[in-house]
N, C-alpha and C positions, 0 to 999 in steps of 0.2 A: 193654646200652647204655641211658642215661636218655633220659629223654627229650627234653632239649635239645638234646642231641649229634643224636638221630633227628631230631629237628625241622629242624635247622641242617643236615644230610642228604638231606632231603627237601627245602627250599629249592633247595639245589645244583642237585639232579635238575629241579625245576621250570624253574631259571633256563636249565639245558641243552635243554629239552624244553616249552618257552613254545608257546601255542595259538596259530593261525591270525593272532586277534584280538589277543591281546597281542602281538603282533609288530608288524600295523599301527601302534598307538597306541606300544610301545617306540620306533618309530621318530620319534615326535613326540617325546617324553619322556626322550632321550637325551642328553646330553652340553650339561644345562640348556640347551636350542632353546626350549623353551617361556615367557615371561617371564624367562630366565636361571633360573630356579627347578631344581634339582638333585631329580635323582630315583634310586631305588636298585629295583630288580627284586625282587621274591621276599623282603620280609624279613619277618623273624620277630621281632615283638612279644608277648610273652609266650607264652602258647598257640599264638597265631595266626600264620599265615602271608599277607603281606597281596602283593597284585600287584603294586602301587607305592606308592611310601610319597617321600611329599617332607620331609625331615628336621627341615626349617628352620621348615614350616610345622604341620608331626603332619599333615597330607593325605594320607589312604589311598587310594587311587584302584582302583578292583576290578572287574574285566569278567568279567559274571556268563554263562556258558552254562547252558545248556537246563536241567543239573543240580540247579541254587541253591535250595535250600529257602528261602523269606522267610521263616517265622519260626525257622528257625535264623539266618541272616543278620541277621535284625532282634537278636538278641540277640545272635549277634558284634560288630556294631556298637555296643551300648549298654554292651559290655564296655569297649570298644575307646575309647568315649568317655568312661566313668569314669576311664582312662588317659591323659585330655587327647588324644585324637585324634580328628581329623573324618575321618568314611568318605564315599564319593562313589562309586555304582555304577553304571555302563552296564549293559546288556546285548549280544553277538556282535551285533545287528541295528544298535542304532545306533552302535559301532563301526564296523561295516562298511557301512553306508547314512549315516550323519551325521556323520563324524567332524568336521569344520570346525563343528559344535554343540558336540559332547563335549570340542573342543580348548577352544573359547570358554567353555565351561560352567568346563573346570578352570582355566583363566586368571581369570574372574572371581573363583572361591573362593578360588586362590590370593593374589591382590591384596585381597580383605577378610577374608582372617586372620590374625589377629597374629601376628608371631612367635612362636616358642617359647623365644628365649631374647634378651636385650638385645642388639641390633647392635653396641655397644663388644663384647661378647665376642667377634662372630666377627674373623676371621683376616681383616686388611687383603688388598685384594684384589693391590695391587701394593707387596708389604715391597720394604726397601730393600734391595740388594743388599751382602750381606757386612757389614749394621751401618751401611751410609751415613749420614750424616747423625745421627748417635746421638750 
């Protein structure tokens, strides 16, 4: 199996089997609740497999447990940014003690980063029905 296909496997698994903490915060970060900002679980950006990822904006968002080596981290990230992506990390604590912070923290980065690709390209939010008006 390559490794992509493993990778894109291992996501899955993640997204089925999400920690305590990403649960809380998935439940902010679902079904664009947060600034309308659209967020996706589990994706896999190159190598990496990031917690939430907002597509529109390259915002990683990553709720680090007990685990997290910083300077492996420090150098995912700087991967991750050669890539045009900004990473943003919690930790379980202030997830779980600060969230009304952590919500505020990613709304504010979300609203001072620029897009990632011109507004004329995205998809009109309300198209015309069946060609109306064309």
């Amino acid at each position: 199996m390559d490794n992509n296909l493993r990778l894109l496997l291992f996501a899955k698994e993640l997204r089925n089997n999400p920690t305590p903490f990403e649960i809380i915060l998935w439940k902010y970060l679902k079904s664009s609740q947060l600034g309308g900002y659209k967020f996706r679980r589990q994706s896999v950006i190159g190598p990496f497999i990031c917690d939430f990822l907002c597509p529109s904006k390259g915002l990683i968002v990553e709720v680090d447990g007990d685990t997290h080596d910083p300077m492996r981290d420090a150098k995912r990230d700087a991967a991750l940014a050669e890539m045009g992506y900004v990473t943003m990390r919690f930790t379980n604590y202030e997830v779980g003690q600060c969230l009304e912070a952590v919500l505020d923290l990613i709304l504010e980065k979300l609203e001072t980063t620029p897009d990632r690709w011109p507004r004329s390209l995205l998809p009109h939010p309300n198209p015309s029905p069946e060609g109306e008006g064309l």
